[in-house]
C-alpha positions as CSV (number, residue, x, y, z in Angstrom):
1,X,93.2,132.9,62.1
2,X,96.0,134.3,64.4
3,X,97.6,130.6,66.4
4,X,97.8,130.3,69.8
5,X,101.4,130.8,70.7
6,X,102.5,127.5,72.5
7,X,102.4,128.2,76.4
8,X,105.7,127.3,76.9
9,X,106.3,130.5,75.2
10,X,103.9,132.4,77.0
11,X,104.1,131.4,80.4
12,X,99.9,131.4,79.8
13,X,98.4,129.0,82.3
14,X,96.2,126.8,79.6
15,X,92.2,126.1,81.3
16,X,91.0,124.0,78.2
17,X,94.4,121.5,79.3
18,X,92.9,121.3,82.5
19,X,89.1,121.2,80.5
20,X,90.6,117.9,78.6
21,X,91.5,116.4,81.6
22,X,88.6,117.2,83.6
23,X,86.3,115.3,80.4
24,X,89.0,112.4,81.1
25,X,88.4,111.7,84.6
26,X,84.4,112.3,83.5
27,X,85.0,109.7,81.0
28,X,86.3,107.4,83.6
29,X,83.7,107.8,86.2
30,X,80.7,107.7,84.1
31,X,82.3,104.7,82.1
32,X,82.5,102.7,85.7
33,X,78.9,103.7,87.0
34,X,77.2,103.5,83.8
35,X,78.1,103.3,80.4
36,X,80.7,100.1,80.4
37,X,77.5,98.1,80.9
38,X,76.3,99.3,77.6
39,X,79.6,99.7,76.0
40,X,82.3,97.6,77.9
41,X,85.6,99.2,77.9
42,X,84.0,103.3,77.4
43,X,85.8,104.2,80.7
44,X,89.3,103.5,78.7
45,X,88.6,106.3,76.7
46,X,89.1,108.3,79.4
47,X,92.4,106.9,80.5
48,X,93.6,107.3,76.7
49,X,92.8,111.4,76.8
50,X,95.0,110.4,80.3
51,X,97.9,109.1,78.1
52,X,98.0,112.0,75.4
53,X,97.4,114.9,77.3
54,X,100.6,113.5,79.3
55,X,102.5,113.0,76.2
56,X,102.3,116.7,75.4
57,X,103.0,118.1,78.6
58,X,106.0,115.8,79.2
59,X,107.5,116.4,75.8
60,X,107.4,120.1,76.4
61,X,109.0,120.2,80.1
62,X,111.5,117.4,78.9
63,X,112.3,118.4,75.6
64,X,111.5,122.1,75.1
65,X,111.9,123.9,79.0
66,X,114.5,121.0,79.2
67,X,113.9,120.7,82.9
68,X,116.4,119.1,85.2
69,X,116.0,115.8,85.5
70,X,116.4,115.4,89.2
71,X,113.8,118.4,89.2
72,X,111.7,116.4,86.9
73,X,111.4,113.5,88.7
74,X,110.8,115.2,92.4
75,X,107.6,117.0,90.8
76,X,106.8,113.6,89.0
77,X,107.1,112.1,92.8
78,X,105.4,115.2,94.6
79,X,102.2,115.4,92.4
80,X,101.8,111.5,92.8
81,X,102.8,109.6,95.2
82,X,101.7,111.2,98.6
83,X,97.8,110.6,97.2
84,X,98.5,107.6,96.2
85,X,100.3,106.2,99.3
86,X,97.5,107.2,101.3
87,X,94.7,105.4,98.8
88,X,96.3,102.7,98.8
89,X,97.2,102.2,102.8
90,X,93.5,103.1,104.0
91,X,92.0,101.1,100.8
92,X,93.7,98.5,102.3
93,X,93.0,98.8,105.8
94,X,89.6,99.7,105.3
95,X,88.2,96.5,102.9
96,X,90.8,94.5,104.7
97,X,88.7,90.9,105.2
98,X,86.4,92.0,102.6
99,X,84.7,90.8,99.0
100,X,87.2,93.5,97.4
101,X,90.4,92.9,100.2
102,X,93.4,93.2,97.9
103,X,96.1,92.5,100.7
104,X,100.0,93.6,101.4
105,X,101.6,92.2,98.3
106,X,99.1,94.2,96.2
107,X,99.5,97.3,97.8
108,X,103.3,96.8,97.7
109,X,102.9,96.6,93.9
110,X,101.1,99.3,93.4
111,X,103.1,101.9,95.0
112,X,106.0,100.4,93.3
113,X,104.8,101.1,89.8
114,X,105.0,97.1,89.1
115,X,101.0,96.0,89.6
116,X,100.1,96.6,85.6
117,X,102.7,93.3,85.1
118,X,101.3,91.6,87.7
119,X,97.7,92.1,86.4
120,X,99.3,90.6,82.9
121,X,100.8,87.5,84.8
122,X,97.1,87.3,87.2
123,X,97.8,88.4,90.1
124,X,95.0,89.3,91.9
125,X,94.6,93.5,92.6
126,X,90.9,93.6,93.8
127,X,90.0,97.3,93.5
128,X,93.5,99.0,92.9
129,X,93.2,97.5,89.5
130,X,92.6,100.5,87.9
131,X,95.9,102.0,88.9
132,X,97.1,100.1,85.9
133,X,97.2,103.2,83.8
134,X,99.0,105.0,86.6
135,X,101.6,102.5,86.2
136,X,102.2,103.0,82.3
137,X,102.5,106.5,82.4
138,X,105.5,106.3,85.2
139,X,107.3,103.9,83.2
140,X,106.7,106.3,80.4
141,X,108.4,108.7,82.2
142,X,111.2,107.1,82.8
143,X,111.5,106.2,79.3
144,X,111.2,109.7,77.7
145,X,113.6,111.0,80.4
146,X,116.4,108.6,79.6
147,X,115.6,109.8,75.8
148,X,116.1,113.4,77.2
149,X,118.9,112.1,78.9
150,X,120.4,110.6,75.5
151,X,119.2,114.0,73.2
152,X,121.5,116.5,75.7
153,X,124.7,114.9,75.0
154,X,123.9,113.9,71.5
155,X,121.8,115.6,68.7
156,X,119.3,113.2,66.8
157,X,115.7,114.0,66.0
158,X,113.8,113.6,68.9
159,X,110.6,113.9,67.9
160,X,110.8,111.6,65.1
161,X,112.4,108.6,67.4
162,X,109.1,109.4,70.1
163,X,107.0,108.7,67.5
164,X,108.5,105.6,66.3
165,X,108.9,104.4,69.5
166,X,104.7,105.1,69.6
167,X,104.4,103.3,66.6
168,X,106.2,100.4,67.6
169,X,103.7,100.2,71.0
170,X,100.9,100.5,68.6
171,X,102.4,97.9,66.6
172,X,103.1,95.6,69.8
173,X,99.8,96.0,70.6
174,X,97.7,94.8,67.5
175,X,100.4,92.3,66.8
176,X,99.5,90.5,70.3
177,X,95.5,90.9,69.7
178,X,96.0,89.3,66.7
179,X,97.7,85.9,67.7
180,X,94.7,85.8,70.5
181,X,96.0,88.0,73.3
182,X,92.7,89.3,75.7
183,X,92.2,92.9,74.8
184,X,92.6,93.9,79.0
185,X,95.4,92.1,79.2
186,X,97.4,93.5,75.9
187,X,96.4,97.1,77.1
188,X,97.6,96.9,80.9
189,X,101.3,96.4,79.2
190,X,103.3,99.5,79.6
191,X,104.9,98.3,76.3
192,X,101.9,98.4,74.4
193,X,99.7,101.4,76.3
194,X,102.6,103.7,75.9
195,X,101.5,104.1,72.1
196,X,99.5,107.5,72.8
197,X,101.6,108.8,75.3
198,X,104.7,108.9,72.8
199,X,103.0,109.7,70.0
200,X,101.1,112.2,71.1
201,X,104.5,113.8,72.7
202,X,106.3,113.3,69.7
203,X,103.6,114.9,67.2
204,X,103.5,118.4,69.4
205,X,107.7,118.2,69.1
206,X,107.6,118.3,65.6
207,X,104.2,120.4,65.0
208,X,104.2,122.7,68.1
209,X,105.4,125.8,65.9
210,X,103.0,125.4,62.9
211,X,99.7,126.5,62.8
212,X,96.8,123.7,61.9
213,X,93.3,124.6,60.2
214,X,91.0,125.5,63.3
215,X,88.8,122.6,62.5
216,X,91.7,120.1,62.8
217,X,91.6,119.5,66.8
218,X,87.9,119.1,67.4
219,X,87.7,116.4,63.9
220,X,90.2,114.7,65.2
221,X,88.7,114.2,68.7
222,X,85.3,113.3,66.8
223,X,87.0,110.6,65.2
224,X,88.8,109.1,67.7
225,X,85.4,108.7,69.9
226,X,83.9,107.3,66.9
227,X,86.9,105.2,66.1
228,X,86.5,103.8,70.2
229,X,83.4,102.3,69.6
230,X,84.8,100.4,66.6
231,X,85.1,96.2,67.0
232,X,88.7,96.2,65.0
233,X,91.3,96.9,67.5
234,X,93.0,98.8,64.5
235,X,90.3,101.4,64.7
236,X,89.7,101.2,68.5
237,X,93.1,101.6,69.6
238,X,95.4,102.4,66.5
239,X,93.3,104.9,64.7
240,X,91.8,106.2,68.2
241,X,95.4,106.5,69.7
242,X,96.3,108.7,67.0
243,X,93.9,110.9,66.5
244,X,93.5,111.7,70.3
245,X,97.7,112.4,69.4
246,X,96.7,114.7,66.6
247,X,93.8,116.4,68.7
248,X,95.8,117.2,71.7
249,X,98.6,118.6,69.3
250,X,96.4,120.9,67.1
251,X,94.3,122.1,70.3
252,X,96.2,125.6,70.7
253,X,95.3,126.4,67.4
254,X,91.2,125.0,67.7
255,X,88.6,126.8,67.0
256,X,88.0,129.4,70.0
257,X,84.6,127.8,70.9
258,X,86.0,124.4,71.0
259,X,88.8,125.6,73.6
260,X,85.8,127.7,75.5
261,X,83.9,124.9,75.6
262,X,87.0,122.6,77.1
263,X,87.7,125.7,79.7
264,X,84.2,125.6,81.4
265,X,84.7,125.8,84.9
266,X,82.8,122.5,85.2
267,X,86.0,120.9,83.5
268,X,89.0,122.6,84.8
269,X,87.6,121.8,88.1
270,X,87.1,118.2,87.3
271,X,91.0,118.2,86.0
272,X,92.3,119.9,88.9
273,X,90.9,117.2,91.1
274,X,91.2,114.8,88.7
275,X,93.8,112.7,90.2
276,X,92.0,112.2,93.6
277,X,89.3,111.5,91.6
278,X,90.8,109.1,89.7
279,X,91.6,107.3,92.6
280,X,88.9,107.4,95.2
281,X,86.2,106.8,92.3
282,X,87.4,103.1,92.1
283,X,86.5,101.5,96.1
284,X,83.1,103.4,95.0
285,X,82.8,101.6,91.7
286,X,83.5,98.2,92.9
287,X,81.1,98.7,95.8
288,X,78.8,99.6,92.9
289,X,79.2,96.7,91.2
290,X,78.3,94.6,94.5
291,X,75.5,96.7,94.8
292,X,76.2,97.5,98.0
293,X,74.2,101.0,98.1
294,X,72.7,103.1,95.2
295,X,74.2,104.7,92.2
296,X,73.8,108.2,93.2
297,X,75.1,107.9,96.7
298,X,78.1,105.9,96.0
299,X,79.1,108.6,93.5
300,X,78.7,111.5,95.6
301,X,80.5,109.5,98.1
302,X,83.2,109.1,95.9
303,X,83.6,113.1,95.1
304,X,83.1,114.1,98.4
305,X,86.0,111.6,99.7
306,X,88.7,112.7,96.4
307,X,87.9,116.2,97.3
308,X,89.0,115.2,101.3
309,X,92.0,113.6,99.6
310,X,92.6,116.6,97.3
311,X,92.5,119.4,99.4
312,X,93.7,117.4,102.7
313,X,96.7,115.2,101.2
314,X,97.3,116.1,97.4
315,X,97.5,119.4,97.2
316,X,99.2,120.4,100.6
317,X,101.9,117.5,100.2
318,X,102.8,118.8,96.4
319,X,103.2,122.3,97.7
320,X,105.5,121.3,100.7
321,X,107.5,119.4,98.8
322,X,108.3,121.5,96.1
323,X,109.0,124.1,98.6
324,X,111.3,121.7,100.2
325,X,112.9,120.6,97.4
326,X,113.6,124.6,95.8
327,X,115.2,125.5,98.8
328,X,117.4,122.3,99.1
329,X,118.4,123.5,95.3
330,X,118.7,127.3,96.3
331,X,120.7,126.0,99.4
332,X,123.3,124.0,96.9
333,X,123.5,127.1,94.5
334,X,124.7,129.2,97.3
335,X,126.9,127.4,98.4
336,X,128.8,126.0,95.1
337,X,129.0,129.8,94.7
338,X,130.5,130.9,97.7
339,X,132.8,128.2,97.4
C-alpha cells in the first residue's frame, strides 16, 4: 500500500482531520445530553481526540513548517479568542441572577486561560466549566513553543523530549489518582491533561515519514474506546491516551475506508464548527440538566446558536485578523527592505 505523503508536504487540505474532530465535538455533545448518565465521564473522550488531534497539528506548524512564533501565536489568538470573548460575556450577562450565574471573577478566569486551576482549588465556574480543556491546550501551547523556541538555537531530539514530557503528564496523572486525588479534579490539571497532547505531537515527529500497516490507525482507535470504558485509570487514561497518540499518528497511512469514513461531510462539518459548538453546547447542557425544556429542543438550540456564533463571530473575526496581521508583517518587510 502506497502512504499518504504527510500534508505538510503536500499542501493537501486533510477532510478526515476535520472528520476526527467533528466525531470529537459529537463525542462531547452526545456525552452531555445522554450517554454520561449511563457512562459518567464518555463526553471526556471527546475532549481527549481534542488533545491529540492538537498535538499533531501543533508539532507540525511548530516543529516541521517551523512557523514564526509571533505568527503562531496571533493565529492561536485569532481562531480563539474572539468566540470565546463573546461566550463568555453574553453567558454571563444572559444567566446573570440565575441557578447557573457564574459571575465576573469567573468570566475573568476564563478568558485568562487560569479557570482549569481554579476548578482544582474549587472555585465555583457554573457552566463555563467545561472550558477547562480549552485551558490545557493554551498552556500546551505555550509549552511546546518555548520547546520550539529552545530546538532553533540548539539541536536535541525533539521528538523524543515531547514524548517524555507526555509521559511524565501521564505519570503525574496516575501518581495523583493513586494517593486518592478525585479523577475530575487530577484531569482539569494542565500538568497532568497535557499527556495526549505531547505525546501524540511527539509520536507524529518521530513516525511522520514511515509508513504504518493500514490497519494500525483504526486498532488503535478501537482500543482506546475500549480502553475508556475501563475502571483502572491506567487503562482509561494511560493506555487510552496513547493509543488515541498512536491512531492520530498512523491515520495518513489508514486504510482508505477508515479515512472515507472520517471525511463524511457529516464530520468535517461538525469539525469546522466544532469550536462554536464546543462552546455554545454547554449553557444548553446545563439547562438540560435542570430540565428546563426537552432534550431535543435544547440541542437544536444549541446548534442553531454555535452556528450564529460560527458564521457571525468565529469565522469573520479569524479572517480579519489574519488579514490584519499579514499586512502588518508585509508592511514591516517592506520597509526593513527599503531601508
Amino acid at each position: 500500500m502506497i502512504q499518504s505523503q504527510p500534508h505538510e508536504e503536500t499542501g493537501k487540505h486533510l477532510d478526515y482531520l476535520d472528520g476526527w474532530r467533528g466525531i470529537a465535538v459529537i463525542f462531547v455533545i452526545v456525552g452531555h445530553f445522554w450517554l454520561d448518565d449511563f457512562k459518567p465521564g464518555f463526553s471526556t473522550f471527546g475532549v481527549d481526540l481534542f488533545f491529540v488531534l492538537s498535538g499533531r497539528l501543533m508539532s507540525e506548524i511548530l516543529f516541521v513548517k517551523r512557523a514564526e512564533l509571533p505568527t503562531f501565536f496571533f493565529r492561536r489568538f485569532s481562531r480563539i479568542y474572539p468566540a470565546l470573548f463573546a461566550f463568555v460575556v453574553i453567558t454571563t450577562l444572559a444567566f446573570q441572577g440565575s441557578e447557573i450565574s457564574h459571575g465576573p471573577v469567573a468570566a475573568l478566569l476564563a478568558l485568562t486561560f487560569t479557570l482549569n486551576y481554579a476548578m482544582v482549588y474549587t472555585h465555583p465556574v457554573a457552566l463555563l466549566d467545561h472550558l477547562w480543556s480549552l485551558c490545557v491546550e493554551e498552556h500546551a501551547y505555550i509549552l511546546l513553543a518555548g520547546v520550539a523556541f529552545l530546538s532553533r538555537r540548539r539541536l536535541f531530539p525533539v521528538g523524543a523530549l515531547i514524548i517524555a514530557l507526555g509521559a511524565a503528564a501521564t505519570l503525574n496523572g496516575l501518581i495523583r489518582t493513586e494517593l486518592g486525588a478525585s479523577v475530575l479534579y487530577t484531569h482539569w490539571r494542565s500538568d497532568v491533561s497535557v499527556a495526549g497532547i505531547f505525546i501524540a505531537g511527539g509520536l507524529w515527529l518521530l513516525l511522520r515519514k514511515r509508513q504504518a500497516p493500514w490497519w494500525v490507525s483504526p486498532l488503535a482507535l478501537l482500543i482506546a474506546v475500549v480502553a475508556k470504558m475501563a475502571p483502572f485509570q491506567v487503562l482509561s487514561f494511560g493506555l487510552s491516551t496513547t493509543m488515541l497518540a498512536l491512531s492520530i499518528t498512523t491515520i495518513d497511512s489508514a486504510a482508505p475506508v477508515f479515512r472515507k469514513i472520517l471525511s463524511a461531510k457529516l464530520l468535517t462539518y461538525a469539525g469546522l464548527w466544532s469550536f462554536s459548538l464546543y462552546l455554545w453546547q454547554q449553557p444548553f447542557y446545563k439547562l438540560y440538566r435542570e430540565g428546563a425544556a426537552p432534550t431535543p429542543l435544547l440541542l437544536l438550540a444549541a446548534v442553531l446558536v454555535a452556528l450564529v456564533s460560527f458564521y457571525l463571530v468565529e469565522k469573520p473575526s479569524r479572517t480579519a485578523l489574519n488579514r490584519f496581521f499579514q499586512n502588518r508583517v508585509e508592511k514591516v518587510v517592506t520597509a526593513g527592505r527599503t531601508a
